[in-house]
C-alpha positions in Angstrom: 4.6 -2.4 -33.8 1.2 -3.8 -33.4 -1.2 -4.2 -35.6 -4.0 -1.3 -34.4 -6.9 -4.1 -35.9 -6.5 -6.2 -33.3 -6.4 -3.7 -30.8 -10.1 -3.3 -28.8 -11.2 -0.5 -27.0 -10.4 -0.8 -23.4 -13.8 -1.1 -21.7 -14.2 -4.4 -23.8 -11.2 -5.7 -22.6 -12.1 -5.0 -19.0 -15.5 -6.5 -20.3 -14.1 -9.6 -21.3 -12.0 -10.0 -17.6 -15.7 -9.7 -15.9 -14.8 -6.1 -14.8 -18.2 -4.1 -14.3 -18.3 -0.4 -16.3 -18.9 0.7 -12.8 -15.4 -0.3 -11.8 -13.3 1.3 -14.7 -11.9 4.6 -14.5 -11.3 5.3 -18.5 -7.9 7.5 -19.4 -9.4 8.1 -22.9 -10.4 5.2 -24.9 -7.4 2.7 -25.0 -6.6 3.0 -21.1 -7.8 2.6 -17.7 -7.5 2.5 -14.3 -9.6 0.1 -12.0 -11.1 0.7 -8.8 -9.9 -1.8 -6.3 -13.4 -3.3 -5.4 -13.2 -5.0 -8.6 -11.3 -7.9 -7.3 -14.1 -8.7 -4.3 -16.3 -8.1 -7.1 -14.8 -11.0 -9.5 -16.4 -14.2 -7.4 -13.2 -16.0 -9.2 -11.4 -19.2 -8.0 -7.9 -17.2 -8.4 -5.5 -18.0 -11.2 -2.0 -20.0 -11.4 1.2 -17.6 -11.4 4.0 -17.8 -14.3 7.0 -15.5 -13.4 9.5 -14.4 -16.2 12.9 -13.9 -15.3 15.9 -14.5 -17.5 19.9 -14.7 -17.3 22.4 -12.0 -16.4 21.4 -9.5 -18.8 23.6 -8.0 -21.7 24.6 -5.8 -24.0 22.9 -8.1 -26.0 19.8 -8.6 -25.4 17.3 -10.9 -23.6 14.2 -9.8 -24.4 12.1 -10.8 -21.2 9.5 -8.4 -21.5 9.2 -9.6 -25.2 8.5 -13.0 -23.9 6.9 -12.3 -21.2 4.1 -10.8 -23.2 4.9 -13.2 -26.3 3.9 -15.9 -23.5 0.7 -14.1 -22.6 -0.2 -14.0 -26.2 0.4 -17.9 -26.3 -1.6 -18.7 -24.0 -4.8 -16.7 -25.5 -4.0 -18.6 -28.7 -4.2 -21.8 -27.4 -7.6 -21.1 -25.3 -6.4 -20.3 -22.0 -7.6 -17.2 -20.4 -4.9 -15.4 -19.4 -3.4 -11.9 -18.2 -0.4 -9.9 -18.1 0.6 -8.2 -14.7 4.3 -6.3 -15.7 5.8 -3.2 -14.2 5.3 0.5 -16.2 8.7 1.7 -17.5 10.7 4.7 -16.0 11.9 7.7 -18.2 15.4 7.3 -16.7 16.1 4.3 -18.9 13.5 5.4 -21.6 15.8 8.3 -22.2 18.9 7.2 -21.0 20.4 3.3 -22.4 17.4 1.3 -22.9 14.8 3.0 -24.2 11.3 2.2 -24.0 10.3 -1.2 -21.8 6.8 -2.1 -23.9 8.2 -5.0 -25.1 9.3 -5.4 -28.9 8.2 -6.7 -32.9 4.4 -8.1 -32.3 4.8 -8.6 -28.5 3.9 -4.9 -27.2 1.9 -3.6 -24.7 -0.5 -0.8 -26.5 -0.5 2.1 -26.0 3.5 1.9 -25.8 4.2 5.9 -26.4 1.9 6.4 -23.7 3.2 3.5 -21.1 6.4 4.9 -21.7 6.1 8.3 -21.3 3.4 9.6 -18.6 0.8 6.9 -18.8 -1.4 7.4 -16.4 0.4 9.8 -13.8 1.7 7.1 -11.6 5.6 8.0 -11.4 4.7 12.1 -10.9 2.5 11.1 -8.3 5.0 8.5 -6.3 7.5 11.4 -6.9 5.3 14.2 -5.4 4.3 12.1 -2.5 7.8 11.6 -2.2 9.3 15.1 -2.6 6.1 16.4 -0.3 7.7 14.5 2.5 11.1 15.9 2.1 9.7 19.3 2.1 7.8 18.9 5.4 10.8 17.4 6.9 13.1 20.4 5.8 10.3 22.8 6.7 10.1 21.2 10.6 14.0 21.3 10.9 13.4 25.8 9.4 10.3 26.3 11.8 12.0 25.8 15.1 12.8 21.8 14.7 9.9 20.6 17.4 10.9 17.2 17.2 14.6 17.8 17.5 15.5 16.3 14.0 19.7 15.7 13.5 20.1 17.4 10.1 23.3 14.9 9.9 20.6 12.0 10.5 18.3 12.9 7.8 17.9 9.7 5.8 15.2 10.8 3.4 16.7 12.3 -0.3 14.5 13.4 -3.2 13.7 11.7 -6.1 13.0 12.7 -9.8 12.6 10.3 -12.5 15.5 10.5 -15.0 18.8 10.2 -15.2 20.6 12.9 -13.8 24.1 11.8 -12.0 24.6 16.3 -10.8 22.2 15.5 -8.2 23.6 12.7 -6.8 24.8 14.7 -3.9 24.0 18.6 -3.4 23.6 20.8 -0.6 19.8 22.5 -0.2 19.2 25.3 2.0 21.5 28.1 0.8 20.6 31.8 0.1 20.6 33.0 4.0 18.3 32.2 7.2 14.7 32.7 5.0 15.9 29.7 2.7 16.0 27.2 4.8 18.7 25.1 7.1 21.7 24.2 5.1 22.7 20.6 4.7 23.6 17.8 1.9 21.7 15.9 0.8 21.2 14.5 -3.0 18.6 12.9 -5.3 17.3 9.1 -6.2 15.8 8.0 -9.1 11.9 7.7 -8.7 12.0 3.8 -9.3 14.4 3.7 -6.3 12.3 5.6 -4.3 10.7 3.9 -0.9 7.4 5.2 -1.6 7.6 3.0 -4.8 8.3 0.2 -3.3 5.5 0.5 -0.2 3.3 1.5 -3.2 3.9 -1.9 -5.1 3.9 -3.9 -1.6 0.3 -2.5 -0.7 -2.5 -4.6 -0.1 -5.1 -1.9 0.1 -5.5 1.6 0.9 -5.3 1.0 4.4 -2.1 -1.1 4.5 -0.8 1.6 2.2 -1.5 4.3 4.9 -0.1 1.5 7.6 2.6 1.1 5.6 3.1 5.0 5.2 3.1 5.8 8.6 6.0 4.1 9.8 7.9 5.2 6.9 11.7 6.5 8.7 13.4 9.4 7.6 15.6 10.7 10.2 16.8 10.5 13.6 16.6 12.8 16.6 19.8 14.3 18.5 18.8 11.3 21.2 18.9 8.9 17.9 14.9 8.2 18.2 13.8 7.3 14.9 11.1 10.4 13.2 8.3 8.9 11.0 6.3 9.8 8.2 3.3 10.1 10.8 5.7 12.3 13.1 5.8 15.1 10.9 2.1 14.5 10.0 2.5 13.5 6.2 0.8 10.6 5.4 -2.6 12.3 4.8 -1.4 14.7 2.4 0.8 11.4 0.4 -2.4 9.6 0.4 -4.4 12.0 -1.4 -1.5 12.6 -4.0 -1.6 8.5 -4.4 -5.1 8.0 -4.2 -5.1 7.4 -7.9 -1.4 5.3 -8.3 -2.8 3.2 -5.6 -5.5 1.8 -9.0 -3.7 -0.5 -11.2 -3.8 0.5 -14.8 -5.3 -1.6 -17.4 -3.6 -1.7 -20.8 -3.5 -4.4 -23.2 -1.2 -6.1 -25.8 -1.1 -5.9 -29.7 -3.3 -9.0 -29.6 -5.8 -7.7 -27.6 -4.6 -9.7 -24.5 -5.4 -7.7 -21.2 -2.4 -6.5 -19.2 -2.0 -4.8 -15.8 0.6 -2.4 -16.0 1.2 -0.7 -12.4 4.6 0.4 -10.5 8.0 0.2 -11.3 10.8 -0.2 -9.2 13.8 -1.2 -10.3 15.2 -4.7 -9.4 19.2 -3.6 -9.0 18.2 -1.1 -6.3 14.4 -1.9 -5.2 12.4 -5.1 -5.3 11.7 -5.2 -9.4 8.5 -6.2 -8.9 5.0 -4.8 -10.3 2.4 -4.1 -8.0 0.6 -6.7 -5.4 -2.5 -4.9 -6.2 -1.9 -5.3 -10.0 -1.3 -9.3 -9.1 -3.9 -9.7 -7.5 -6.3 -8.1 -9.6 -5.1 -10.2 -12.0 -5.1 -13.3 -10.5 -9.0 -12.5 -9.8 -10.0 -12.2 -13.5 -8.0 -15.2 -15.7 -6.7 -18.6 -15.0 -3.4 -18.0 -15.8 -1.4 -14.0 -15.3 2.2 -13.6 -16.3 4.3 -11.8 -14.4 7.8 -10.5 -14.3 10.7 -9.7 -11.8 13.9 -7.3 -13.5 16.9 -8.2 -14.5 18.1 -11.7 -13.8 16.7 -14.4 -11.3 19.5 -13.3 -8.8 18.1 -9.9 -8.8 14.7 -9.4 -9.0 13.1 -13.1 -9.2 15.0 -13.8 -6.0 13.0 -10.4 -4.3 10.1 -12.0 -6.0 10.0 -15.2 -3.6 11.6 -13.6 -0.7 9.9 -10.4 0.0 7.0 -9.7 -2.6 5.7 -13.6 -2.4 6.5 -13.7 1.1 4.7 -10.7 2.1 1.7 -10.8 -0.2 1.1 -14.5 0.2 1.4 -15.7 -3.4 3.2 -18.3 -5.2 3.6 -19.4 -8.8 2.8 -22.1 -11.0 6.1 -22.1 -12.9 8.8 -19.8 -13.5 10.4 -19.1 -17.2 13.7 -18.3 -17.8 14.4 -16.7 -20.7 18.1 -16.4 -23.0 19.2 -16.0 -26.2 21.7 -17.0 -28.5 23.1 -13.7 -28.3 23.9 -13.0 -24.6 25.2 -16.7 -24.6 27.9 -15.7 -26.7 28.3 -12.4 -25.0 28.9 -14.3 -22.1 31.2 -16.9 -23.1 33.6 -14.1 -23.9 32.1 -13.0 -28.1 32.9 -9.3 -28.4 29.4 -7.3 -28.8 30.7 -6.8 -32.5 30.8 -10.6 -33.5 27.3 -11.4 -31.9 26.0 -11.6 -35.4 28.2 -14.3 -36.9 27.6 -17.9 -36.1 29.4 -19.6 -33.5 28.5 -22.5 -31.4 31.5 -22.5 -29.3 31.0 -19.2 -27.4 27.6 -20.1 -26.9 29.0 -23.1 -25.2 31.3 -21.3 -22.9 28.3 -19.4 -21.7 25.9 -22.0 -20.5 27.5 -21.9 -17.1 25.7 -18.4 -16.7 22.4 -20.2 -18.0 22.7 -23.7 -15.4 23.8 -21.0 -12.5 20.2 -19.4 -12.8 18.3 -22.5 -13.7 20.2 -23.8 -10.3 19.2 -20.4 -8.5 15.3 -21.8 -9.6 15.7 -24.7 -8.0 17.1 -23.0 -4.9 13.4 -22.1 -4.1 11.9 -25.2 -5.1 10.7 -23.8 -8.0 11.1 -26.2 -11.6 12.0 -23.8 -14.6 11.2 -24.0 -17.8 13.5 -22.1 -20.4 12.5 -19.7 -23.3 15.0 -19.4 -25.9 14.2 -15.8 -27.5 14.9 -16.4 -31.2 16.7 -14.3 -32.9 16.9 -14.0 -37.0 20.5 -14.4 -37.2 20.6 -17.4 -34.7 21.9 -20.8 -36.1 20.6 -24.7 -36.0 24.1 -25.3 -33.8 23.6 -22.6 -31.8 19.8 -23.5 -31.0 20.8 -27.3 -30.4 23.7 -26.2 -28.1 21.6 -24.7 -25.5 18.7 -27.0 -26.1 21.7 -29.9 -25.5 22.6 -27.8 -22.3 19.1 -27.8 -20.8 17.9 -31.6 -21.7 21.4 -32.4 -19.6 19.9 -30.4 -17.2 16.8 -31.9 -17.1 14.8 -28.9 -17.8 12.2 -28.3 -20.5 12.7 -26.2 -23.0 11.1 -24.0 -26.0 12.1 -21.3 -28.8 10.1 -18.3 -28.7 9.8 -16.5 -31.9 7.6 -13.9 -30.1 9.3 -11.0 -31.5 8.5 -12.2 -35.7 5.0 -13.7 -34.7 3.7 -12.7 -31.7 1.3 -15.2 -30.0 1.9 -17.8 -33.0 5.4 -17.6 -32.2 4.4 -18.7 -28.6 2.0 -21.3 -28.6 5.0 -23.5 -28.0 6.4 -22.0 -24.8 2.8 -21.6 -23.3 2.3 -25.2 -24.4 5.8 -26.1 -22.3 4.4 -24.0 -19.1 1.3 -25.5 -18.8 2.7 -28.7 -18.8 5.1 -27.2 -16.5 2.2 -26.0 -14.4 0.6 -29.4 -14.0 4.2 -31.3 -13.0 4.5 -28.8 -9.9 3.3 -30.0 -6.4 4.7 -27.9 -3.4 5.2 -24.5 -2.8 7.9 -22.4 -3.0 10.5 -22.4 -0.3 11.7 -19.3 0.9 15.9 -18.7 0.3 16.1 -17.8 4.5 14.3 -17.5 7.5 13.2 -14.2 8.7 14.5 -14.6 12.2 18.0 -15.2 11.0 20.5 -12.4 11.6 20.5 -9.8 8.9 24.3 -10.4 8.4 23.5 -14.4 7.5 20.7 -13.3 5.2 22.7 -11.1 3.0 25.2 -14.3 3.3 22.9 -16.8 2.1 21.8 -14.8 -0.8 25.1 -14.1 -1.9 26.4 -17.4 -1.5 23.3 -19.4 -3.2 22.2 -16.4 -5.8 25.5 -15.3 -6.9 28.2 -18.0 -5.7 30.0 -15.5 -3.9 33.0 -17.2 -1.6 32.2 -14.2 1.3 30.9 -10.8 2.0 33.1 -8.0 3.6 31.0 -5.0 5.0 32.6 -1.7 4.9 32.8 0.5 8.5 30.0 2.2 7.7 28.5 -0.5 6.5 28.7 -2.1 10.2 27.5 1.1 11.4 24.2 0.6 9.8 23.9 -3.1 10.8 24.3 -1.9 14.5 21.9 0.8 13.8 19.1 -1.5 12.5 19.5 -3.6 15.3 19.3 -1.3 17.8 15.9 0.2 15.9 14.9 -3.2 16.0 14.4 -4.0 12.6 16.9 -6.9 11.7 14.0 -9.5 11.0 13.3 -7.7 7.9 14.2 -9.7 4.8 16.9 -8.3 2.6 16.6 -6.5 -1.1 20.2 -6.7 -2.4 21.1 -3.6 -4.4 23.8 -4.7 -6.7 24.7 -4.6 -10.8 22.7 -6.3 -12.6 25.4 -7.0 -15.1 27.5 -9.9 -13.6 26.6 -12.9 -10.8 29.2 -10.6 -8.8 29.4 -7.2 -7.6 31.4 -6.4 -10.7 29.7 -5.3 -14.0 32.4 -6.1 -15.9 32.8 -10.1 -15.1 30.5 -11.9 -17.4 29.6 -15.6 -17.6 29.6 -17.8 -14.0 32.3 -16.0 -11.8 34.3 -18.3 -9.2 36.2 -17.6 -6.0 34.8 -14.3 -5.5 34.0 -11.9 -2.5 31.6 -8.9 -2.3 31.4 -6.3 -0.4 28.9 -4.1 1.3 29.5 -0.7 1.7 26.2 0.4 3.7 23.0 -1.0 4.6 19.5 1.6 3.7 16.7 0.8 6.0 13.3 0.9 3.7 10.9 0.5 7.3 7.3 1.1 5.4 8.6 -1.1 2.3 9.2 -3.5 5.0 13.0 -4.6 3.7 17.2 -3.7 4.5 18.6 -2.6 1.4 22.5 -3.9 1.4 24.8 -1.9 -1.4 27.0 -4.2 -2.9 29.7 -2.7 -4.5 29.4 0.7 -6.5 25.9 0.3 -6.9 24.5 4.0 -7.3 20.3 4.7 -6.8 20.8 7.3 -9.3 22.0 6.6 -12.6 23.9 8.8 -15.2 23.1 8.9 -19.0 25.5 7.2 -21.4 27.5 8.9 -23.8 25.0 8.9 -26.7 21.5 8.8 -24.3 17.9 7.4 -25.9 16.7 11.3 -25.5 18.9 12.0 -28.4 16.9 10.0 -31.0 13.8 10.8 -29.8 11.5 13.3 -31.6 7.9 14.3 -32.3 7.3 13.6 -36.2 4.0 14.8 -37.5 2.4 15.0 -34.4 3.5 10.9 -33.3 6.5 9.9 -31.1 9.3 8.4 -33.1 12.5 6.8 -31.9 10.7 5.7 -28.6 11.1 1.8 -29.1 14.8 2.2 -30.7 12.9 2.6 -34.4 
């Protein structure tokens, strides 16, 4: 946890990033929410872009928000003024497998209990936008149906933000003709939800309306597509977002400033913060660290392709972080043995690690990667994947981020700015937007994922046909698949070869302005485990304990 001496109250750290008092909206004393004319207001050059991403995640561990904020930390201790831009945790995970998502040791972003529990009121209020929309689209169909909504084309599901696999698919409208028009329908997670990801994608207010407006939730019985701004909506989601639209202001254990705002998740939605958040960021410090979820062929390729694409951004250098740990887990170790010493397994897994530093390069992009140390981690094992990436010609650095916080970085920020100043082009974009939708989910899962083809489902095709005909097939893609394996299979670690995957449907997101391809078995509403997070969580004395996994 982190030392509460070096934490500062939150109008001086919006002090220190040049933010007038005018432009703070304080949540009590240790949190705050920024008005948007604060970036005009900055007169900045802006700053250079580091994105975290890291390899196929584990049972193990990788520790990316750690670093990522272990990085941040680095670079304040070697001088640079910097600033964290990272995503605000969901309560499906915080109560379901993971637990909180503030990071971990003496990389955290304070107030952690309160990132990871309400915050600031940004998940209710995507979720009531949300919810608001399926209501008046229910109500329409019960008040006579003027715009001659199918009720067996109604695209639009609720959300609610936890874990809940009951409400996956239930049927609304029972009780008799007073309650409504019968017909299934089920529920998403919040972080899956479309207004998330317009919310995140939003330049401004006004794109956000823009954006809102053409947001598709059904079709007629003629198959004309109904809008958000059909059923007259967007007003009423504007006001319940007029205060998620403000990117939050937190800050680490170190006093570093961070932008916490949005979270979708990076299996089923882009997995990237808020453009806003970025941006304001980029306008206040020279260099802002950024994240995308899960591994780069998730999230950091959704990074490039729609959030970099769309917002017009581009980075400065992109870390990829590992451990020892997931190596091993990777190369075939069972979770038990992770613990004990062994250099071999950690050599059958580098082929996961080079498959994402080659996914890097696929945009152009020159890695650098961030071994998270563990305690238990050998010299061997260390020198084996330091061997692996100096044959790969890519720098690396250890990371002891989670033992010494910003000390424990100096050498990894050290390694990106170096990084920084090597890099001479832009990024490159994984396809062209004009291609056919079909050759873009192609691309991505032959070059991301090493997949040998893609089969698509009937319905699947159905959906392809459909987006044509609505005329959105230009759209990039935002793969929905496990995050657990290269391949559409959770259970395949390491670099899977000779592999297929398939596409069982294709989710038009129109106001996100992306397809959304499920691969595999891919569900937008998770279950708990066995033994959920919620289960060790208590309030001791008045303080949250078991939050963090402590």
């Amino acid at each position: 946890m982190p030392s509460h001496s070096r934490i500062r109250p939150i109008s001086e750290v919006a002090r220190d990033l040049g933010i007038a008092a005018e432009h703070l909206v304080p949540y009590g004393a240790d949190k705050a929410k920024v008005r948007l004319a604060a970036r005009e207001a900055s007169g900045r050059a802006p700053g250079r872009l580091v994105l975290g991403s890291a390899i196929t995640p584990t049972a193990a561990g990788e520790g990316k928000t750690t670093v990522s904020i272990g990085l941040a930390q680095g670079l304040a201790a070697i001088g640079e003024r910097v600033c964290l831009a990272l995503r605000e945790p969901s309560l499906g995970p915080t109560f379901g497998a993971k637990g909180g998502a503030t990071g971990g040791g003496r990389s955290v972003l304070f107030p952690a209990d309160d990132i990871n529990l309400h915050f600031t009121g940004d998940f209710h209020a995507v979720s009531a936008a949300h919810n608001l929309l399926a209501a008046l689209l229910d109500n329409s169909i019960h008040h006579g149906n003027p715009l001659g909504i199918d009720p067996r084309r109604v695209f639009w599901r609720r959300v609610i933000d936890l874990n809940d696999r009951a409400l996956r698919h239930v049927v609304i409208g029972l009780g008799g003709v007073l309650e409504g028009v019968p017909r299934e329908t089920g529920f998403d997670i919040t972080p899956a939800s479309e207004v998330m990801a317009t919310l995140c994608l939003a330049e401004d207010e006004a794109d956000l309306r823009s954006r809102l407006s053409r947001l598709l939730v059904a079709l007629t019985g003629g198959k004309a597509p109904v809008t958000a701004a059909d059923l007259k909506a967007v007003g009423a989601m504007m006001v319940l977002l007029k205060d998620a639209l403000l990117p939050n202001l937190a800050q680490t254990g170190e006093g570093v400033p961070a932008f916490v705002h949005g979270g979708p998740f990076a299996n089923i939605a882009h997995g990237c913060n808020s453009v806003i958040a970025t941006k304001m960021a980029l306008a206040h410090a020279d260099w802002v660290v950024t994240e995308a979820g899960f591994g780069f062929d998730l999230g950091a390729e959704k990074f490039f392709d729609i959030k970099c694409r769309q917002a017009g951004l581009d980075t400065a250098a992109v870390v990829l972080v590992a451990t020892v740990r997931a190596l091993k887990r990777h190369g075939g170790a069972a979770k038990e043995a992770l613990s004990t010493p062994d250099a071999a397994a950690v050599q059958r897994g580098l082929p996961n690690l080079l498959k994402h530093i080659e996914n890097i390069r696929a945009f152009g992009e020159p890695p650098v990667v961030a071994i998270n140390r563990f305690d238990g981690d050998s010299p061997e094992e260390i020198a084996t994947v330091r061997a692996a990436c100096a044959g790969a010609g890519v720098p690396c650095a250890e990371a002891s981020v989670f033992q010494d916080g910003g000390d424990g970085g100096r050498a990894l920020a050290e390694e990106v700015v170096a990084q920084a100043e090597r890099r001479s082009r832009p990024f490159r974009p994984l396809y062209d937007l004009a291609t056919p939708a079909k050759a873009k989910i192609e691309t991505i899962a032959a070059r991301m994922y090493g997949a040998r083809a893609v089969e698509y489902t009937a319905a699947a095709e159905r959906d392809l046909a459909e987006i044509e005909r609505l005329g959105y097939a230009a759209l990039p893609v935002c793969m929905a698949k496990t995050p657990n394996s290269l391949s559409d299979d959770p259970q395949v670690v390491g670099r899977p070869e000779a592999f297929d995957v398939t596409v069982r449907g294709v989710i038009l997101a129109a106001s996100a302005g992306f397809l959304v391809p499920l691969l595999g078995e891919i569900l937008r509403m998770p279950g708990l485990p066995s033994a959920p997070q919620a289960e060790k969580i208590d309030l001791v004395n008045g303080e949250v304990a078991g939050l963090l996994g402590m």
